[in-house]
C-alpha positions as CSV (number, residue, x, y, z in Angstrom):
1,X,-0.4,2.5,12.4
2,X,2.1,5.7,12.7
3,X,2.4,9.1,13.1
4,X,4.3,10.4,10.2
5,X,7.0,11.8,13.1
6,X,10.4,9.9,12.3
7,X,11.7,8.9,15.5
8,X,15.3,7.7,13.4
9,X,17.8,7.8,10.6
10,X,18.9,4.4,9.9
11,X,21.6,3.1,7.1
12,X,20.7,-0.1,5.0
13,X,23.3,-2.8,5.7
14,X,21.7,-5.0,2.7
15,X,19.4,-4.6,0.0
16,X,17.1,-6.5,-1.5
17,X,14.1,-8.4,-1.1
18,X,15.6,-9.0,2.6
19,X,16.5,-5.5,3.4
20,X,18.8,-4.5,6.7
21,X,18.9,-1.3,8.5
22,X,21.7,-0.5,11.1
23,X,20.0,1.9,13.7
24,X,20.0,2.1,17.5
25,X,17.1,4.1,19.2
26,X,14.4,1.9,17.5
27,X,15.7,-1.6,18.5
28,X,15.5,-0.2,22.4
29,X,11.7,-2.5,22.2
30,X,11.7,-3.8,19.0
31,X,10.7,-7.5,19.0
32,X,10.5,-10.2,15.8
33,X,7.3,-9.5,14.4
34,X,6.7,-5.7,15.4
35,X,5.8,-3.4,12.7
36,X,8.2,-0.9,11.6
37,X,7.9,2.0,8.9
38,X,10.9,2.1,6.7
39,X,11.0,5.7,4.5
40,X,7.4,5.2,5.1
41,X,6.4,1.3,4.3
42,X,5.2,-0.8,7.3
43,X,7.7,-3.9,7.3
44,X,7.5,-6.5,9.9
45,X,11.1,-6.5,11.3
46,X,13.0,-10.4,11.8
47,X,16.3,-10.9,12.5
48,X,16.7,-8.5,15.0
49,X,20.4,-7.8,16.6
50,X,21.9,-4.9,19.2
51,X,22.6,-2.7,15.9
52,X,20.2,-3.6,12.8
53,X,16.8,-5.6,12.0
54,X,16.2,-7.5,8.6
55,X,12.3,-7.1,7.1
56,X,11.4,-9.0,4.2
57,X,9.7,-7.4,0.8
58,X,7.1,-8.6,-1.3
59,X,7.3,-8.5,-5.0
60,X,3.8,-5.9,-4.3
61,X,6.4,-3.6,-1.8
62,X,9.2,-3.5,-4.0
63,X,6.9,-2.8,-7.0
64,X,4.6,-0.1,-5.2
65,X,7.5,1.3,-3.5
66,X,10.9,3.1,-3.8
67,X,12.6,0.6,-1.4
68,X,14.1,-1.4,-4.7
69,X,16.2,1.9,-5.4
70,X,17.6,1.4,-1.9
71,X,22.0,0.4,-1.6
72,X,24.0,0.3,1.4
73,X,24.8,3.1,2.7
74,X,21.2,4.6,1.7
75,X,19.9,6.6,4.3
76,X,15.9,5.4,5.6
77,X,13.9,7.3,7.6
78,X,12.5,4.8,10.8
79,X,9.4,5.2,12.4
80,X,7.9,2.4,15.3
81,X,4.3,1.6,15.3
82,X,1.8,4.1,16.7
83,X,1.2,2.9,21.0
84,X,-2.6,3.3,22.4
85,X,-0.8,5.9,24.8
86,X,1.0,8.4,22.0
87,X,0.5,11.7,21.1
88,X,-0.5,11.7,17.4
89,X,1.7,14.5,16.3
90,X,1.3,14.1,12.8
91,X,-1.5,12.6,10.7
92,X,-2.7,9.0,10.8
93,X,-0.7,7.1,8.4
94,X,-0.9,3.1,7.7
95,X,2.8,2.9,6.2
96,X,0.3,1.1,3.1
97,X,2.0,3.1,-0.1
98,X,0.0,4.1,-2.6
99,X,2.6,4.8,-5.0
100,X,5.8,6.5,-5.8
101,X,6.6,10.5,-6.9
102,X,9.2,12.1,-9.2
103,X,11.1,14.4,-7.3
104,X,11.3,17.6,-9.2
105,X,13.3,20.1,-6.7
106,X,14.3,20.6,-3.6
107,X,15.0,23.9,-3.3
108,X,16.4,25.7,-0.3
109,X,14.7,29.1,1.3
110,X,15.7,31.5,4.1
111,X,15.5,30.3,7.5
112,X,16.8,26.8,6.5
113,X,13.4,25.9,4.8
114,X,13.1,23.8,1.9
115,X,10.6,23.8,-0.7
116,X,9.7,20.1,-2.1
117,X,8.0,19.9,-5.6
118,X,7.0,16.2,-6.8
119,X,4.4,14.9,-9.7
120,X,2.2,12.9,-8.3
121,X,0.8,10.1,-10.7
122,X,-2.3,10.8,-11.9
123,X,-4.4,8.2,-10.1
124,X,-3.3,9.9,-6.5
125,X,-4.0,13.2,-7.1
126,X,-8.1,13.0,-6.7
127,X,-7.2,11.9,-2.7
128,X,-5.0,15.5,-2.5
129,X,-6.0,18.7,-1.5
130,X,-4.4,22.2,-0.7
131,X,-3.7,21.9,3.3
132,X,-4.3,18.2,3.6
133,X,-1.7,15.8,4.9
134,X,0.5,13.4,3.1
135,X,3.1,11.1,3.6
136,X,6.2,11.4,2.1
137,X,8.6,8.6,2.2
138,X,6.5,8.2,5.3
139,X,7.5,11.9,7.0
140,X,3.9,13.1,7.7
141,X,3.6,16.5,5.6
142,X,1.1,19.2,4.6
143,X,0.4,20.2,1.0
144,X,1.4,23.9,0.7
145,X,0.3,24.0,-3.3
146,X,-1.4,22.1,-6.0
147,X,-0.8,22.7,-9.6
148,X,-1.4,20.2,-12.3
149,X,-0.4,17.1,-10.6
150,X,2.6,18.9,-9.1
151,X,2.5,18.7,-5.3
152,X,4.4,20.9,-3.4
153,X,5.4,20.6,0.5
154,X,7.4,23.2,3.2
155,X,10.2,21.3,5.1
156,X,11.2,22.9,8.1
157,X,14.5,22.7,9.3
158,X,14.2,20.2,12.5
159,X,12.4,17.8,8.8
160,X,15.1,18.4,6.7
161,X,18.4,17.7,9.3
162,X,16.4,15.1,11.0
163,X,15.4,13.2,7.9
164,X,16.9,11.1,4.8
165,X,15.1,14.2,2.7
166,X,18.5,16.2,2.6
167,X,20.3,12.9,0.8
168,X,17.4,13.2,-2.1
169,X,17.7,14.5,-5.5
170,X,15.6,15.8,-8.3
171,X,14.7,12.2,-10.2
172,X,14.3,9.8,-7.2
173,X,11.6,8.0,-6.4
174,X,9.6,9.3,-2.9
175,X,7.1,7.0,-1.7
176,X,3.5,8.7,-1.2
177,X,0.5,7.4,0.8
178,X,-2.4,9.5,0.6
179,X,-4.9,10.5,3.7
180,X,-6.4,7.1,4.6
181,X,-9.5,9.1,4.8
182,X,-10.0,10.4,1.8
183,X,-9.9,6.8,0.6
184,X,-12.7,5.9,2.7
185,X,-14.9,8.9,2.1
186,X,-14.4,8.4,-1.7
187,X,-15.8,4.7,-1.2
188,X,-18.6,5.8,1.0
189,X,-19.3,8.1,-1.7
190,X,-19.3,5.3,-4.3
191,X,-17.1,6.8,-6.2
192,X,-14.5,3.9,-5.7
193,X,-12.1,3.1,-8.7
194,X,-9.8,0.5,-7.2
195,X,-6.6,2.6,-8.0
């Protein structure tokens, strides 16, 4: 489990269905095994070593995911898992993707905010709603406005410099996991339709 806080920037050594990630602050406990969020997908890292850590992906991660688009060089935002003893600061979020959005603009406002606008496939936008949380190539995020499948999010400035958001463009691919609980309310409900 994670926060949605990225604790890390990392740059992907390799690519691939074995994917490495140069990074430093979160190998400082990392063991073979651990699970790590990569832009928001729970990997288990293997291969560790003093500057990068190797994670294997399933066919199901590279198709549900934007982590196929990755290159070296590509910038990946890193979170570790959640500890008993951590403040959640964000929203509870699995690192499970649901699916990917379109970006459709990142546009900048005054005070070094952004405004994000994505379409959201149709079979994610029943678990959305105006204020609730999202992940966003795992960056825990409130929806600011809802409009026809088109999501949009703030990004304040710490988000944006602190975050491989400012390397996107209108046309990639941004991972989305949706509010766990909505899932589970939605089942309770019976209104489940394996999506």
């Amino acid at each position: 489990m994670f926060t949605g806080i990225i604790e890390e920037l990392g740059s992907v050594r390799t690519a691939g269905s074995r994917l490495t990630v140069e990074c430093r602050d979160v190998l400082s406990d990392l063991h073979e095994g651990d699970s790590i969020a990569v832009t928001g997908v729970c990997l288990t890292a293997v291969g560790i070593t003093p500057d990068s850590f190797s994670a294997d992906l399933a066919p199901e991660t590279l198709r549900r995911s934007n982590l196929g688009d990755l290159r070296a060089g590509s910038l990946v935002n890193l979170e570790r898992a959640l500890l008993p003893t951590t403040r959640l600061s964000g929203h509870i979020v699995q690192g499970h993707v649901d699916g990917v959005a379109e970006l459709l603009e990142l546009r900048a406002l005054p005070d070094d905010n952004w405004w994000l606008r994505l379409e959201i496939r149709s079979e994610l936008d029943r678990y959305l709603v105006y204020k609730g949380s999202i992940a966003i190539d795992g960056i825990s995020l409130t929806v600011a406005a809802i409009d026809n499948r088109v999501v949009s999010v703030t990004i304040i400035p710490h988000t944006y410099h602190k975050t491989a958001l400012r390397e996107r463009r209108p046309g990639d691919r941004l991972n989305i996991e949706c509010d766990i609980l909505a899932k589970h309310l939605e089942k309770l409900l019976g209104r489940d339709t394996d999506a």
